[in-house]
N, C-alpha and C positions, 0 to 999 in steps of 0.2 A: 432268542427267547421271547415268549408273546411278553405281552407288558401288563402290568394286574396295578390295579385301581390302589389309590393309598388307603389303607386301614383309615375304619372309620375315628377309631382314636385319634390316629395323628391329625384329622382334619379338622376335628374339635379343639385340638389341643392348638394348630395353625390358626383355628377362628378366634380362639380364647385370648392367643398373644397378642393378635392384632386388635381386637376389642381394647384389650386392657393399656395397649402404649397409645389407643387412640384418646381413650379417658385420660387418659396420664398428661397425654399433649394438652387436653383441653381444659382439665385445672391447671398445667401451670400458666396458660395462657390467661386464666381468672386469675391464679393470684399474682403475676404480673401486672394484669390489669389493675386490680386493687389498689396493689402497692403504687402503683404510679399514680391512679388516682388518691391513694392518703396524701403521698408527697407534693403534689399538686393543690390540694388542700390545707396542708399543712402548712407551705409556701404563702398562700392568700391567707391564712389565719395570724402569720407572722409581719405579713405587709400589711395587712390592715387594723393589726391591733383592737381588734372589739374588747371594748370596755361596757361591759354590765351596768356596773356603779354611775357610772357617767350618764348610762343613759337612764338609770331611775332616778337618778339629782336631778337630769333636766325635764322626768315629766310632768313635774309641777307646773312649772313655768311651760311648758307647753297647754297645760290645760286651761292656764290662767288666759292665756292668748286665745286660745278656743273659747272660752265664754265670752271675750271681748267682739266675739265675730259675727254675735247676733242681736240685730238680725244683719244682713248682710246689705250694706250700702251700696243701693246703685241711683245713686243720684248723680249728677251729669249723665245719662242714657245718652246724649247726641255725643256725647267723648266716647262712652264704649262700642257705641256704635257704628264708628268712624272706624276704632280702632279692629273691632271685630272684622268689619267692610274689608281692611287692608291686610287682615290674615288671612281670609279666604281669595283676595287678589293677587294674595304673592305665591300661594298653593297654585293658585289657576292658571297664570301665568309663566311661573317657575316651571311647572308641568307641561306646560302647552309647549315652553322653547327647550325642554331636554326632548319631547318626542319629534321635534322637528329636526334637533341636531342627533338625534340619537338613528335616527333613517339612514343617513349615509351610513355611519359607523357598522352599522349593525350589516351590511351586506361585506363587512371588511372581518365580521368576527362572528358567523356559522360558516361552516367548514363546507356544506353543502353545497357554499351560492360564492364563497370567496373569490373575487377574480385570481388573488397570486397566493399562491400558499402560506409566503415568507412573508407577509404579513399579516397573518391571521396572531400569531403571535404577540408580534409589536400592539395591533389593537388591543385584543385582551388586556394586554398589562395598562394601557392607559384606560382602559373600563372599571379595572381594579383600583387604578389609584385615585378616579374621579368616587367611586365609592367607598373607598378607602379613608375620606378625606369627608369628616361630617358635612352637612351644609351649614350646620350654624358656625364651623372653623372657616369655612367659604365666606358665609354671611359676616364674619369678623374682619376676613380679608378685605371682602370689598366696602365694607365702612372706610376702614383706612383709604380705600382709592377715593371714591368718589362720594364718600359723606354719610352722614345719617341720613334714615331714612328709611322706605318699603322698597325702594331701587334694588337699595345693597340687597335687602333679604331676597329681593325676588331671584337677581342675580346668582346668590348663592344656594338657592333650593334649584335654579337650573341644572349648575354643574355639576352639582352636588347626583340630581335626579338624571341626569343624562346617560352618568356611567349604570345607573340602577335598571332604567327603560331600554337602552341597548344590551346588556344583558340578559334579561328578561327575555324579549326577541328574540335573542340571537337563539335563546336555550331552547324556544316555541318551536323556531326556522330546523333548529339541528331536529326535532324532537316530530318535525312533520314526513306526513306521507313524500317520498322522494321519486316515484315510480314517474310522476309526470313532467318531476325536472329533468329526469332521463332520459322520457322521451322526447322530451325538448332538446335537449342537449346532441341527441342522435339525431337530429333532424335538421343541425348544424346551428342554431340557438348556441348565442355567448353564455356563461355562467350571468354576466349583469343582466340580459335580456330573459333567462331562465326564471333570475329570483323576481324579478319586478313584473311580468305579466303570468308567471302562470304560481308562483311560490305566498309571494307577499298577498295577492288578493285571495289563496283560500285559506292565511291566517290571519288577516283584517280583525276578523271578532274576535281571535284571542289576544292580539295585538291591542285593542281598545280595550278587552279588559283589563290591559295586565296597566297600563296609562292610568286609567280609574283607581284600580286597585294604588300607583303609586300619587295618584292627584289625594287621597283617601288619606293616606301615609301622610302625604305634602301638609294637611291641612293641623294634623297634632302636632307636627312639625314646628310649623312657622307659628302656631302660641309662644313658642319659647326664644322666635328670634328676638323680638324689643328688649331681652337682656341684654344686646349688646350693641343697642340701638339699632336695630334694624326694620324698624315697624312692625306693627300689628297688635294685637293686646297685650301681647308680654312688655312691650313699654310702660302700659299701664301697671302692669303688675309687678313690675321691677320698682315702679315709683311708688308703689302702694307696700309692699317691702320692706323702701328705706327709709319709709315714715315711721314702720309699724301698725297702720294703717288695718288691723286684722278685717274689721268686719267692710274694707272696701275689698282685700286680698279676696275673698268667700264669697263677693258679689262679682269678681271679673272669674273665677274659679268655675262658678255654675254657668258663664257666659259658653267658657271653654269646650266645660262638658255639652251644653247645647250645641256649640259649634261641631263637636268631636261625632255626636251621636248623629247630626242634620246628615255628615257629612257621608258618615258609615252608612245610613239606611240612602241614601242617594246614590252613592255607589254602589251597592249591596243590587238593588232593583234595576240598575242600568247593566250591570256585569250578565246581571239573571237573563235578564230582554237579551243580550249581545249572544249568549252560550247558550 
């Protein structure tokens, strides 16, 4: 028997079903989602307790503190100057030894340039846990080793930035044209031989800026290691704090924000020149 076309009805009526359990699928995948985000909210509104009341009692006494702040004392300049000096040297140098340890790692964690496979894996996880792991919980660590000081801080914005910049890399390396590590590789070129003369020099400039971009990071950063002695201004401002001290706290504060802004537009015009 010849074979005859299905009725235009039925094909409306097969497009309409599948229309309509496609919508079906796709609210309940919203209100899934919903509900899981209430409960998720719900959850953090239960752990953190937000009190109202609490917080219009203390604006008083906040504002009382804000009046005390002006004008903002910066008198010893050669103290905040020092200390300013030492948070941009623990940023600089913190950053300078994560991208120097962060070179090997990084040929161990893009998938493209890996010598062994089996351990593309094992690195990852220690990329994860080095940024997993703040640098100012780093920078608390190494006070206890080896003292106060800008050492500890630097110390801990390295290891801290190490796992951050290899990363980074690695995502540039996976994320690059592979056509010429191939031909490399066909041309009997090892995978390490691959990534270091023909992979790594034509991401150089994104590789430096991704450095910038985390030296940039490094430098809001390390204002807040001298909380736990670790140098830089946040010492200052941790002992400007436990005085009450307000209108010296608003004179190392505007230090900050100058150091934050020097450090954004310097970065910002170096990444620009590199890309």
């Amino acid at each position: 028997m010849p074979l005859t076309a299905e009725p235009p009805n039925a094909q409306r009526a097969a497009m309409w079903s599948a229309a309509r359990w496609a919508a079906i699928r796709s609210a309940a995948r919203w209100a899934v989602g919903l509900l899981a985000a209430a409960v998720l909210y719900g959850a953090c509104l239960w752990v953190v307790s937000p009190d109202l009341p609490r917080l219009w009692a203390g604006l008083p006494r906040l504002l009382r503190w804000f009046s005390t702040a002006f004008p903002p004392d910066f008198s010893g300049p050669g103290d905040l100057a020092r200390r300013a000096a030492e948070t941009v040297a623990i940023a600089t140098l913190g950053t300078t030894l994560a991208a120097v340890a962060a070179l090997p790692l990084v040929l161990f964690a893009a998938r493209p340039v890996a010598p062994a496979a089996w351990l593309y894996h094992p690195v990852r996880g220690v990329l994860d846990l080095l940024r997993g792991v703040d640098g100012f919980v780093f920078a608390l660590i190494f006070v206890a080793a080896v003292g106060l000081g800008p050492f500890a801080g630097m110390l801990g914005v390295a290891l801290h930035s190490t796992g951050s910049v290899a990363k980074l890399w690695s995502e540039a390396l996976e994320a690059a044209d592979l056509a010429p590590v191939e031909a490399a590789l066909s041309a009997g070129a090892s995978r390490a031989q691959a990534a270091t003369v023909v992979l790594l020099p034509g991401a150089l400039p994104q590789m430096a800026s991704t450095v910038l971009y985390v030296w940039e990071f490094n430098i809001r950063a390390s204002t807040v290691l001298g909380l736990v002695g670790a140098g830089g201004v946040g010492q200052e401002l941790k002992n400007a704090v436990d005085l009450l001290d307000f209108a010296r706290v608003l004179a190392i504060l505007l230090v900050i924000v100058a150091l934050v802004l020097a450090a954004d537009r310097i970065s910002a015009r170096l990444r620009a020149a590199l890309l």
